[in-house]
ROGU-369528 format. One record per residue (C-alpha): x, y, z; residue in three letters. Coordinates in steps of 0.001 Angstrom, whole numbers, plus 500000, padded with zeros to 6 digits. Last residue first. Layout:
// ROGU-369528
XYZALA;...
END
This chain:
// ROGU-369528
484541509136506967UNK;486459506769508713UNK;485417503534506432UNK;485685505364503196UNK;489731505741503793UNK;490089501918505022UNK;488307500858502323UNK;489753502983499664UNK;493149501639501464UNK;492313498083501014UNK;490956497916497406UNK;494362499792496371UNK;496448496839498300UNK;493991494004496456UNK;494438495594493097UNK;498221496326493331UNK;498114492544494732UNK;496221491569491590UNK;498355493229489004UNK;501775491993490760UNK;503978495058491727UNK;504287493910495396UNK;503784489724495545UNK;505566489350498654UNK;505011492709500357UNK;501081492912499759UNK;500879488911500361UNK;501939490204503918UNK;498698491626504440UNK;498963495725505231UNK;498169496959508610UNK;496252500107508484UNK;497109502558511137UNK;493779505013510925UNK;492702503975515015UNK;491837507842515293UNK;494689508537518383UNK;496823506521516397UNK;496670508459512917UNK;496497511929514972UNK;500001510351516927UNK;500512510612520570UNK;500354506611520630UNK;503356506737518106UNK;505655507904521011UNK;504342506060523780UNK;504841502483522325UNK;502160500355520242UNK;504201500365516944UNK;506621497271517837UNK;503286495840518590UNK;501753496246515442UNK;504454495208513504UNK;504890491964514993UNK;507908491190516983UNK;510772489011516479UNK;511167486340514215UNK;511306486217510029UNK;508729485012508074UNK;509109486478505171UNK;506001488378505334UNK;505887488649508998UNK;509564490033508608UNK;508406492853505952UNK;505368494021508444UNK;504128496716505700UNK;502288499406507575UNK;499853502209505977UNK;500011504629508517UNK;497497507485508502UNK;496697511171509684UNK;500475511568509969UNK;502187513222513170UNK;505437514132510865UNK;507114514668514297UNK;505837511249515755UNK;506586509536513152UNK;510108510940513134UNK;510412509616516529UNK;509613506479516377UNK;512193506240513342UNK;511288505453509444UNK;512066502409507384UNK;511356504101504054UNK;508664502878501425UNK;509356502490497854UNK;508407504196494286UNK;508529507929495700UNK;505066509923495524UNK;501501509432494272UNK;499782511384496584UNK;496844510980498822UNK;495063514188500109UNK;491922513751498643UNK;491198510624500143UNK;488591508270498665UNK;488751509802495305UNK;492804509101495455UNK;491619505379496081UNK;489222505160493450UNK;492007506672490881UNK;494289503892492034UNK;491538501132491080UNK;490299502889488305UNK;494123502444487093UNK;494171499093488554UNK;490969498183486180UNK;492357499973483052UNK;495452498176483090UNK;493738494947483285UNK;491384495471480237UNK;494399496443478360UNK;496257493414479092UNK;492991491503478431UNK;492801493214474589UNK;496566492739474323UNK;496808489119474952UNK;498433487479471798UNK;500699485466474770UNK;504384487115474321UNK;503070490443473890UNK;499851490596476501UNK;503033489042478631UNK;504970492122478103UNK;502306494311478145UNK;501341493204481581UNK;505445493528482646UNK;505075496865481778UNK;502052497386483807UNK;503463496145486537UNK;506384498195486147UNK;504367501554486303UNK;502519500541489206UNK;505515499483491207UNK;506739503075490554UNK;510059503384488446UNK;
END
């Protein structure tokens, strides 16, 4: 099931329990103007898969994506080692369209912690129509 999907099952679920329908509704509507906004932004974002894949150097590389959306999973546990963003500085990605234009978009940690939550979808769509409308 995609996160968005299960959030707003869980919305409903709470709208249930609480006598909260009309806000439940309200909510729904906003992420799904929210997801729509982002699509607008980009035409050439799609809805696909319901999680993200740990991917190689090299396949990143291959795929040679206009952008990176990047989810630093030990920052947001808090886990050692290096950051995201400098595991990704190395010669491979740096040949990279997505590199080359500065479009690697470093998601905040609160986006891996509290993923499927109605605000963070909010605050995570917010982010990429941002990032999108900022290059154009």
């Amino acid at each position: 099931m995609h996160l968005k999907d299960s959030a707003k099952e869980r919305i409903d679920a709470l709208a249930q329990i609480f006598g909260k329908q009309a806000e439940a509704d309200k909510l729904k509507a906003e992420i799904n103007a929210s997801f729509e906004a982002a699509k607008a932004a980009d035409s050439s974002i799609k809805e696909k898969g319901n999680h993200g894949q740990p991917v190689t150097f090299e396949y990143i590389k291959k795929t040679n994506p206009d952008w990176l959306f990047v989810l630093d999973r030990s920052a947001a546990i808090g886990e050692e080692g290096k950051a995201a963003k400098d595991v990704l500085d190395n010669p491979l990605v740096a040949e990279t369209t997505t590199w080359k234009k500065g479009q690697v978009v470093y998601l905040p940690p609160e986006t891996y912690l509290a993923a499927g939550g109605a605000q963070e979808l909010l605050n995570a769509s917010k982010q990429v129509t941002e990032a999108f409308n900022a290059a154009k």
